[in-house]
Steps between C-alpha positions, in 0.01 A plus 500: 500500500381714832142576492401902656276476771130631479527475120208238364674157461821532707589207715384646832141618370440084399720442857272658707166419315444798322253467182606676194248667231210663489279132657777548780414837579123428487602197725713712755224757574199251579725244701848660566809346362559132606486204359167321365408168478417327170169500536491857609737560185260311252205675581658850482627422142133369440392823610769698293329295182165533522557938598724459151236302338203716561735827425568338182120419406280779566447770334643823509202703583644847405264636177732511182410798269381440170691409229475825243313429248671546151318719231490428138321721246501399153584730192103553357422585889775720505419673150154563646627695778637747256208559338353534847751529792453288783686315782723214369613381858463546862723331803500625872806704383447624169197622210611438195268689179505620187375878519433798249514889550345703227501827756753638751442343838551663903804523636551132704687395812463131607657423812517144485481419140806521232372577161655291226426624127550388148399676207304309240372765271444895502735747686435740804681772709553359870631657767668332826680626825508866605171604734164441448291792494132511681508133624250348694445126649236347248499157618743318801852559369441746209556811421355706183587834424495765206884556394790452573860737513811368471432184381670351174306484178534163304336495108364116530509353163411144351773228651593742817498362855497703804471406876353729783627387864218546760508819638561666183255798335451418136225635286386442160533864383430502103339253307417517132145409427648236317567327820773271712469139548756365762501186708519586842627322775427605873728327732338520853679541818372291813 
């Protein structure tokens, strides 16, 4: 079997002294490539331990983020919030409440936030896409206005879901006095 020349482990490589690996390298560019004595030998793979052992032992340094935190809210807690409506969870990237409309709302555009929406009880007419109409910045990221044309109406009942990507207009346009009770979910973008 004929060995290639210059490839790690062929015959001339170990003929002429040449180190293979990683150690050889290291070895090559502090003291060129010869040969070493075994002394010389035994204290560079002393050295090559203890470098491995420290690596090994100390600690990575680098902060980890925090674990999230999981959220559990009982049934009575939750049957509280629909008497009155209230936040059921809140992460770095999402709210998660239990809210209630008993009048028609303004015209909203979140740009970072996706509405998510379940109907629990009650019904309203809501409105989504098309262009809002008088909008102004109300807080960072945004938007309320007074109507909206050319969006699509939607008659939200009991057991209806409906999701509004950031970005979208939407707007709460008729609700009986009777009220809606949804769960909402606001999933935040970084």
């Amino acid at each position: 079997m004929q060995r290639e020349e210059g490839v790690p482990g062929s015959d001339r490589d170990h003929q002429e002294g040449n180190e293979v690996g990683v150690v050889s390298a290291f070895r090559r560019t502090i003291h060129g490539p010869r040969r070493r004595g075994d002394a010389e030998q035994k204290l560079m793979k002393s050295a090559l331990v203890a470098v491995s052992l420290f690596a090994l032992v100390t600690p990575v340094s680098a902060q980890q983020p925090a674990p999230a935190q999981v959220t559990y809210v009982d049934a009575s807690k939750v049957s509280e919030l629909f008497a009155k409506p209230g936040s059921l969870a809140n992460g770095s990237d999402f709210t998660a409440s239990i809210a209630r409309r008993t009048a028609a709302g303004q015209v909203e555009i979140h740009a970072k936030e996706t509405d998510l929406f379940y109907v629990v009880d009650g019904t309203a007419t809501f409105v989504t896409g098309g262009t809002m109409v008088g909008g102004k910045e109300t807080r960072p990221n945004q938007m309320l206005g007074t109507d909206i044309t050319g969006g699509q109406t939607h008659q939200l009942k009991k057991g209806d879901f409906i999701s509004i990507p950031a970005g979208v207009p939407h707007w709460f346009k008729e609700v009986p006095a009777s009220g809606v009770t949804y769960y909402l979910v606001k999933v935040v973008k970084p």
